[in-house]
Every structure is written in C-alpha cells, then in structure tokens.
C-alpha positions in Angstrom: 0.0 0.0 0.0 2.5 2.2 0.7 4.2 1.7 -2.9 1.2 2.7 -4.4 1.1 5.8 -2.3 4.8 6.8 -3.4 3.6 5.8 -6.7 0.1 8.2 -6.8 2.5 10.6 -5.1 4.9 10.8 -8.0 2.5 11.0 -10.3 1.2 14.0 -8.9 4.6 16.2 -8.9 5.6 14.5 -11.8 3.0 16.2 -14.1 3.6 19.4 -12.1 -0.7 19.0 -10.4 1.1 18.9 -6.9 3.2 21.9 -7.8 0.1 23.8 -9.5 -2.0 22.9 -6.5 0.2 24.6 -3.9 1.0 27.5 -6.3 -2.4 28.2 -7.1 -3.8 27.6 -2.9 -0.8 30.2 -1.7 -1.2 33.0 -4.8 -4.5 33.0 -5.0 -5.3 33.3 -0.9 -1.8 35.5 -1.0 -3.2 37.9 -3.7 -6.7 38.1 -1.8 -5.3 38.6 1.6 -2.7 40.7 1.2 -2.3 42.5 -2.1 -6.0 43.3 -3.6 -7.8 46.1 -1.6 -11.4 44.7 -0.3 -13.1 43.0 2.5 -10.6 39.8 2.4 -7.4 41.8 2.6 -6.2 41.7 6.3 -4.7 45.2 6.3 -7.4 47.0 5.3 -9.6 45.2 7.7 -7.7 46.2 10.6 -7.6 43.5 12.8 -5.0 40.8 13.3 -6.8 38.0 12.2 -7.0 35.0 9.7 -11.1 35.0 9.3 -10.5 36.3 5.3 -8.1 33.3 5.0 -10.5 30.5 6.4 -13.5 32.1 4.6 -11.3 31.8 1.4 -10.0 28.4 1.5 -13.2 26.5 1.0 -14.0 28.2 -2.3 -10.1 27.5 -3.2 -10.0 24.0 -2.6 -13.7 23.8 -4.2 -11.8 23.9 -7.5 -8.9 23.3 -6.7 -9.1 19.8 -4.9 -11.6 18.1 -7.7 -8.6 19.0 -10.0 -6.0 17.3 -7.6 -8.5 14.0 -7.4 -10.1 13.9 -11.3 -7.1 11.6 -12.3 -7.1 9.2 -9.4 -8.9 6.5 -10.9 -10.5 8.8 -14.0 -7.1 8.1 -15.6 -6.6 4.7 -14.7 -9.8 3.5 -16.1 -9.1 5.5 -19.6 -5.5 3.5 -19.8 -6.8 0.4 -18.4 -4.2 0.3 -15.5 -7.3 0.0 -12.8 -7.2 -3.9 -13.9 -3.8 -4.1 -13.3 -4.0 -2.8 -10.5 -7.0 -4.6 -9.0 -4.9 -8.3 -9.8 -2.2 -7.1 -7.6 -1.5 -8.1 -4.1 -3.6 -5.5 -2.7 -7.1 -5.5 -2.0 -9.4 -2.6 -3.8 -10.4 -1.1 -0.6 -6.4 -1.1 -0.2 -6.4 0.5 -3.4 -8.9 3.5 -2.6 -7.3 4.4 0.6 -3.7 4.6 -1.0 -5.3 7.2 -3.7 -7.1 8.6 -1.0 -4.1 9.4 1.4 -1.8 10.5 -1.1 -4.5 13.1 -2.8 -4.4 14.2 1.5 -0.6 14.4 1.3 -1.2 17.1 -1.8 -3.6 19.0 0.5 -1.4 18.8 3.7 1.4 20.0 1.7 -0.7 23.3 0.5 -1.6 23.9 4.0 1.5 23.9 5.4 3.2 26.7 4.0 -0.3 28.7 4.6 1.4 29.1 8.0 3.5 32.0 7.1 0.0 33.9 7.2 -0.1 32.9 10.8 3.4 33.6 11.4 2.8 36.9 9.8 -0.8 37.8 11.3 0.8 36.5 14.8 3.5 38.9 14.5 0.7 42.0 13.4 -1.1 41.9 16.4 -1.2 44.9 19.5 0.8 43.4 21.2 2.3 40.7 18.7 0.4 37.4 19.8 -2.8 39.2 20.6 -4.8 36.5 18.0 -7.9 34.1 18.8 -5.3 31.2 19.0 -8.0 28.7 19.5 -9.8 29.5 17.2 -7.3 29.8 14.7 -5.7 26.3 15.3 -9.6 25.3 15.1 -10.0 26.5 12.1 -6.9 24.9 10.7 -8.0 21.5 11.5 -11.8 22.2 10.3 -10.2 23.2 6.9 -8.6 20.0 6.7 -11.0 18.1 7.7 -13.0 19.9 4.8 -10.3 19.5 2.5 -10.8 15.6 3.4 -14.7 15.3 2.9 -13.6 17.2 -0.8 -11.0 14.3 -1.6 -13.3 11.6 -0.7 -15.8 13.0 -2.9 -13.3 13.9 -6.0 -12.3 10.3 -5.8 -16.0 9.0 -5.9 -16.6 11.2 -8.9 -13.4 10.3 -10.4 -14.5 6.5 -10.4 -17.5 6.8 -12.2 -15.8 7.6 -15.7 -13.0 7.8 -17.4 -12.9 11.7 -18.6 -11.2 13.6 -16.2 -13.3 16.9 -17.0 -16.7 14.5 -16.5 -14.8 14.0 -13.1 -13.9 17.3 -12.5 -17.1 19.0 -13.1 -19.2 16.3 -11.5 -17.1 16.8 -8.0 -17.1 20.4 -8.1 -20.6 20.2 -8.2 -21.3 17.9 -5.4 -18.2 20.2 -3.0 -20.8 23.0 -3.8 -23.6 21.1 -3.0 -22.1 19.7 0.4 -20.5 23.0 1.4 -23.2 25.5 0.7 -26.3 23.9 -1.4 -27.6 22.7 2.3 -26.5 25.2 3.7 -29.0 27.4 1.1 -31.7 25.1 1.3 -31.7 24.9 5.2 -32.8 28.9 5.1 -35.6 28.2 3.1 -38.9 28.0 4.9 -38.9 24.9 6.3 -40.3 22.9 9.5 -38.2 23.0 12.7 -37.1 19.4 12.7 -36.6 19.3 9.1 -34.5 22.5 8.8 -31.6 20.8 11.3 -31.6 18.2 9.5 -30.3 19.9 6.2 -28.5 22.3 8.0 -26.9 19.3 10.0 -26.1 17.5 6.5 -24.2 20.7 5.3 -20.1 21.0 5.6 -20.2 24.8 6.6 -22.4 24.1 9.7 -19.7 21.8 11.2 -16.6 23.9 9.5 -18.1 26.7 11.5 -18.6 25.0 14.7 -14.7 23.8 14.8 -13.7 27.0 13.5 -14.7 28.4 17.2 -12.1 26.6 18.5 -14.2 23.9 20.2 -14.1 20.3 18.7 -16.5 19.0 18.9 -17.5 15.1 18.7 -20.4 15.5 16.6 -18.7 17.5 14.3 -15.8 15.1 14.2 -18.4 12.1 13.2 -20.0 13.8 10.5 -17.1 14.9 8.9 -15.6 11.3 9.5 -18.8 9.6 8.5 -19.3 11.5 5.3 -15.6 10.4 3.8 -16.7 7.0 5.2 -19.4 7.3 3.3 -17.6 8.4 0.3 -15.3 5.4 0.6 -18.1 3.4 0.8 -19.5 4.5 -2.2 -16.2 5.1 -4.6 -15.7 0.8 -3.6 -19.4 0.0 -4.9 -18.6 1.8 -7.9 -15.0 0.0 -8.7 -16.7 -3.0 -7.4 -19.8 -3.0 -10.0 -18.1 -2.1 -12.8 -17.2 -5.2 -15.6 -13.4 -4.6 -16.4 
C-alpha cells in the first residue's frame, strides 16, 4: 500500500498537479489577503486575524481539490491500469485508501506553507500574539478536515468515468452542493425538525462550529462519517463495474 502511495504521489509532482496545486492555494489566498484592496485583505480590515483566510480556503479547494482527485482513478480506467492494478496483491479497498491518502498528502502539503500567514498575522497583532489562537488552530484543522470530505468526494466522482473533466465537473458540483447547497436550502422556509436536519447535512455548519475553537465530537463524526461514506460508495462503484 505504501508503494502505491509513493507511486500516486509521484504521479502528482511528476505532471507538475502537486506543484500547480500549492502555487495556485498560496497566490491566489496571497493575492486576496494581502495585495488586492477589499473586504478579504487583512490590512485593510484592521484587525489581526486570519477569518479572510479561512473564509477563502473553502472556495479555493472547491476547484482546486476536484482538480487534484479527477485523475485518481479517471485516468486509470481511460488507460486500463485500474485492472492491473485490482490483480495485484492489494485488496481494492487497499487500493482507494492509498489514492485517497496520497490526494491528502497534496492537501497537507498546500496547507503547510499557509502558516506564514499565521506567522505573519501573529506577529501583526497589538501586542504581537494578541490573536484568537483557538480558534485559529480550530479553524486549521476544520479546513482539513474539509479538504478531506472534498478528496473523498473527487475520488467518488473520479470512479464513475474515465474523462477527467466529467470528473472534475461532477465533483465540483457535489463540493458545492455539500459545502453551501444545504446550507441554502436549510434557510428556506422549512419545518423546525426538518431545517436541522439539512443544516446538520451541510459542511459549513460543522466547519463553522470547529472554527470556534471547540471540537467537537459530533462535528468530528460527521465529517468522519461522510468520507466513510464516500469510501463506501467510490468501492461500490469500482466494485460494479465489468473490467
């Protein structure tokens, strides 16, 4: 299992979609909070504080992770490597997970260098330090922990075909759905019970609970259950399908 990971791994940063994905996280959340004038930028808000970053990030990784995950099995059904693969000594859950961890690698590794905006807003406070520091390390960990239900969901749609745009589109569209569809729909007039229900079933209700700081084990199951459930549902496809 761990070959495979190496292997998804340097398939990654050897078509430069690692690279791209880290570039395109840091400029494009470095250009918003730091450069263009507007509600994201930090200076002009004022306040030392890494809000405009968090609030950001979901809408990057929206895009940017369904481009990381389109190839993961997309490509390997196109060149007919996902029977190869399935005859080796590894069994297809196996398989999934090592696609799945090495897609998180890609993530962790655009997260980490996101911490010279803490370094940087840490250093900006009155007196330097003066930052919501639970809430920020919160925040962190709900963003990867979003970043995760994303993978899981770019890897569904990338097993159920073999065009990577098909897969692209298709998991964009189900990140929008999860992240702020319910959310939408949950402010619609609906009935007490039924309106926590959809707002339960939305990512932003839970990405905004740990992002106060507290973590909280309900928010920690969903988040867990719905990759589960992903998982479940990316080995049902692979599983079903005659190769």
């Amino acid at each position: 299992m761990n070959a495979l990971i190496g292997k998804e791994l340097r398939s990654f940063f050897s078509s430069l979609t690692g690279y791209i994905a880290i570039i395109v996280f840091l400029l494009t959340n470095g250009l918003l909070l730091w450069v263009f004038p507007g509600n994201t930028n930090i200076m002009d808000g004022g306040f030392a504080t890494l809000d405009s970053f968090f609030m950001l990030a979901p809408w990057v990784f929206l895009i940017l992770i369904p481009a990381i995950t389109m190839r993961t099995i997309a490509e390997e059904r196109k060149t007919g490597t996902m029977e190869l693969l399935i005859t080796r000594p590894l069994s297809l859950l196996q398989i999934i997970m090592a696609k799945y961890a090495a897609s998180l690698v890609v993530v962790l590794l655009s997260l980490l260098p996101a911490l010279v905006f803490f370094y940087s807003v840490y250093h900006l406070g009155n007196p330097p330090g003066n930052i919501d520091m639970g809430g920020t390390w919160g925040s962190f960990i709900g963003l990867f922990l979003l970043a995760s239900v994303y993978a899981a969901i770019g890897i569904f749609s990338s097993s159920l075909t073999d065009n990577q745009i098909v897969a692209f589109l298709l998991a964009a569209a189900l990140c929008f759905f999860f992240y702020t569809g319910l959310d939408l729909v949950s402010q619609m007039h609906l009935s007490g019970s039924i309106q926590s229900i959809v707002q339960y079933l939305g990512i932003a209700e839970h990405y905004r609970s740990i992002s106060r700081g507290v973590l909280d084990s309900r928010d920690l199951v969903y988040f867990l259950g719905i990759i589960a459930l992903f998982m479940l549902f990316t080995f049902e496809s692979i599983k079903n399908r005659k190769w």
